[in-house]
C-alpha positions in Angstrom: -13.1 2.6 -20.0 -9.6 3.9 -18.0 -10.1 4.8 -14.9 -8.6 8.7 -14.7 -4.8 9.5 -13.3 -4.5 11.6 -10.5 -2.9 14.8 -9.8 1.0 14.5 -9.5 2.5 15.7 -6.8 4.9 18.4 -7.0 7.7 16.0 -4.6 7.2 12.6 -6.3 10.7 12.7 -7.4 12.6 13.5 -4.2 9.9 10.9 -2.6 11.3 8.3 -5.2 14.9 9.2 -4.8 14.7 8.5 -0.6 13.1 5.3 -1.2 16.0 4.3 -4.1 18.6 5.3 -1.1 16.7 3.0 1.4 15.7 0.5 -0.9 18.8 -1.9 0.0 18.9 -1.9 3.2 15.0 -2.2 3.4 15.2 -5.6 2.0 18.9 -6.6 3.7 16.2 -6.0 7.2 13.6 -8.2 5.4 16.3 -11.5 4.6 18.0 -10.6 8.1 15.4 -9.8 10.6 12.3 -10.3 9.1 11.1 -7.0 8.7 8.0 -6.3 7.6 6.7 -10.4 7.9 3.1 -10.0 8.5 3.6 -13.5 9.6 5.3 -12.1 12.7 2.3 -10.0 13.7 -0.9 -12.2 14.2 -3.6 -8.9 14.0 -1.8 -8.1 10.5 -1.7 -11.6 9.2 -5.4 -11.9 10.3 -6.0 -8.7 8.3 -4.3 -9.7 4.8 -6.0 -13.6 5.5 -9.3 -11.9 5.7 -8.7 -9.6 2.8 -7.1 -13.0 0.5 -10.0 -15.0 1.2 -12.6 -12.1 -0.1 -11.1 -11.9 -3.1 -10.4 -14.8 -3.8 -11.4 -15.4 -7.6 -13.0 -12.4 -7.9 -10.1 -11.5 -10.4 -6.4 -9.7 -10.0 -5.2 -8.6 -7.3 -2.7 -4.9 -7.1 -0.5 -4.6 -4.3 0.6 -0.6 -4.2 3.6 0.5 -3.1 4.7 -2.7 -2.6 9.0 -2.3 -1.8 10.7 -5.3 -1.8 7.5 -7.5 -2.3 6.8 -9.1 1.0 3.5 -9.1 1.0 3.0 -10.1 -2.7 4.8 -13.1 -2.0 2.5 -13.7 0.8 -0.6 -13.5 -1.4 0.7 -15.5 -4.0 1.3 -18.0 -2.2 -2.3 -17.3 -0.6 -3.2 -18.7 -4.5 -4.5 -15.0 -5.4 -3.6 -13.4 -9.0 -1.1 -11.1 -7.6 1.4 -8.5 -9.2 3.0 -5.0 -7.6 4.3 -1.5 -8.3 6.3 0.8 -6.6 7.5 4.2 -6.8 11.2 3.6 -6.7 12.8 1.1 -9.0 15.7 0.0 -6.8 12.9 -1.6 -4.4 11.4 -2.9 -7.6 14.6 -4.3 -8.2 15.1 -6.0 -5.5 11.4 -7.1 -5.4 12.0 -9.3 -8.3 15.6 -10.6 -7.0 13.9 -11.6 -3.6 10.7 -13.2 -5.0 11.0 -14.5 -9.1 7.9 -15.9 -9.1 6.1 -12.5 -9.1 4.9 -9.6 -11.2 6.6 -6.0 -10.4 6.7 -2.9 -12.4 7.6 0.4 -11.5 4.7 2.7 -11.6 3.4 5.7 -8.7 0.0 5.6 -7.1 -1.0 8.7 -8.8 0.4 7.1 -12.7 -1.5 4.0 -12.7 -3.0 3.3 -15.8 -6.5 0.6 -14.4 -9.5 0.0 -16.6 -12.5 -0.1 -14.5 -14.3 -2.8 -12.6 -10.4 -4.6 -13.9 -9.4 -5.9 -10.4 -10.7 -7.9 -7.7 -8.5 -5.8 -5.0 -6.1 -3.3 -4.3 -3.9 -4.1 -1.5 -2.0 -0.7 -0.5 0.1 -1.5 2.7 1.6 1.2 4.3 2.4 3.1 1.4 0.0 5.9 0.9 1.0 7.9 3.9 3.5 10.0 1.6 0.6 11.3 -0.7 -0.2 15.0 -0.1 -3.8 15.3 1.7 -4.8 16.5 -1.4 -3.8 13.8 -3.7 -5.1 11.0 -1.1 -9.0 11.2 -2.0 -7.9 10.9 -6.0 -5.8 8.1 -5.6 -8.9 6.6 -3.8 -11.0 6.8 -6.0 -9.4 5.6 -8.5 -8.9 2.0 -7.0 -12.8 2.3 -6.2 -13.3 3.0 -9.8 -10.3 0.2 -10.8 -11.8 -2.4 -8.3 -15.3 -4.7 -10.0 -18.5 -4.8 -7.7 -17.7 -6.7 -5.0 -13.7 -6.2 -4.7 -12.5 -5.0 -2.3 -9.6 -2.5 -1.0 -7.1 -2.7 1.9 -4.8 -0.4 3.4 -2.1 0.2 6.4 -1.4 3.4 7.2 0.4 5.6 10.4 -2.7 7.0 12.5 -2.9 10.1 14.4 -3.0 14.3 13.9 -0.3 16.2 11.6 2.3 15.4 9.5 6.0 14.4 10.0 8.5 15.5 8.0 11.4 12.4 8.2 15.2 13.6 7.2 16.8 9.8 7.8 15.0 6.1 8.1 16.0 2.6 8.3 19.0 2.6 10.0 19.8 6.7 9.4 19.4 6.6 5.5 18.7 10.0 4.6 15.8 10.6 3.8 13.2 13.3 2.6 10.2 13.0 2.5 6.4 13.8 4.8 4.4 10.9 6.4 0.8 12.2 6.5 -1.0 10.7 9.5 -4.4 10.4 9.7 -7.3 9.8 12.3 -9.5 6.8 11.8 -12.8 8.4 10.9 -11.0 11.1 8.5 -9.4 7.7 6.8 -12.8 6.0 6.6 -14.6 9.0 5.4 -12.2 9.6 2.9 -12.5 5.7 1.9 -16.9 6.1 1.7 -16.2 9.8 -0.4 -14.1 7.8 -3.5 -17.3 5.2 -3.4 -16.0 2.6 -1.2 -18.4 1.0 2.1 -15.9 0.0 4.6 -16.4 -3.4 6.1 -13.9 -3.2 8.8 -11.3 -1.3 10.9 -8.0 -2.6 13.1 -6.6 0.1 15.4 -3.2 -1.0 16.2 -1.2 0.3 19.4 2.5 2.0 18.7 4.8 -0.7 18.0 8.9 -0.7 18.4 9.3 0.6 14.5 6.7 3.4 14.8 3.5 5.1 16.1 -0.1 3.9 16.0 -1.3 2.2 13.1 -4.5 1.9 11.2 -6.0 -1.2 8.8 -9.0 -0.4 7.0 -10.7 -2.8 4.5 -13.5 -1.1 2.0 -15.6 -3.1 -0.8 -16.7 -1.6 -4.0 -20.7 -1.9 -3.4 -22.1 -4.4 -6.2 
């Protein structure tokens, strides 16, 4: 059995198009700077360690949204089963210059194609806060329906009330595109709704690159 796609929504392609235009100089700040290291940032680190070791050999592993691959990397050479996708094929590009060793395809949240109980987690890190409010609680559950008994599902995402609406990023690219923010408990109730039982929460303060953050890590009840 295929788990179901989810709605599309109406902006995917103006979504896509920003992250093309940013796509290069998101990963010129990774090789320079170190952007997005979760190495650099112990509470983060501690998050994706904990979520490595859970599923480890439970089966693959589907890092969503995944830009130029950072974190893939990480959890391959964590020893986990390991491929991404990402909306925009110039991060995808760049993905596989900056790490050979890995999987990447380009594929949307809402056009994955996962046969149930297929994966032993979904790893989507910062890069579900474009989906429409509407959209959020089908992607969801479709990695609840992707994941086996047992796997589970992490994710990083901007906290708080309301929505942004961002015309430049990453050094004044322009940009269009909405970050939806969310409050904690809406997140984890949206998590339990797809069929999900969270087994923990990191609150993180706002940082130098942006506002408060949220980690939540959910397992598929066996």
């Amino acid at each position: 059995m295929r788990a179901h796609r989810t709605d599309r929504p109406a902006d995917l392609d103006a979504v896509r198009e920003s992250y093309d235009r940013v796509a290069d100089t998101y990963a010129r700040m990774v090789v320079t700077t170190g952007f997005g290291d979760i190495r650099r940032h112990p509470w983060l680190k501690a998050a994706v360690d904990a979520f490595a070791d859970t599923v480890s050999g439970l089966g693959p592993v589907l890092d969503v949204g995944c830009g130029p691959g950072t974190v893939t990397a990480y959890l391959a050479e964590r020893g986990l089963d390991v491929s991404g996708v990402d909306l925009s094929p110039r991060m995808v590009e760049n993905a596989r210059r900056l790490h050979p060793q890995c999987r990447f395809d380009v594929a949307s949240a809402t056009d994955l194609d996962l046969g149930e109980a297929s994966l032993g987690g979904v790893l989507a890190w910062w890069s579900l806060f474009n989906l429409p409010r509407d959209v959020l609680p089908q992607v969801l559950a479709l990695f609840a329906r992707a994941l086996e008994p047992g796997g589970h599902f992490i994710t990083a995402t901007h906290a708080g009330d309301g929505d942004v609406v961002r015309t430049e990023a990453y050094g004044g690219v322009p940009v269009r595109w909405t970050t939806h923010r969310w409050r904690p408990e809406q997140l984890v109730d949206l998590i339990e709704r797809a069929g999900l039982r969270p087994v923990a929460e990191l609150r993180l303060p706002a940082g130098e690159q942006s506002g408060p953050g949220l980690v939540v890590m959910a397992e598929r009840p066996a």
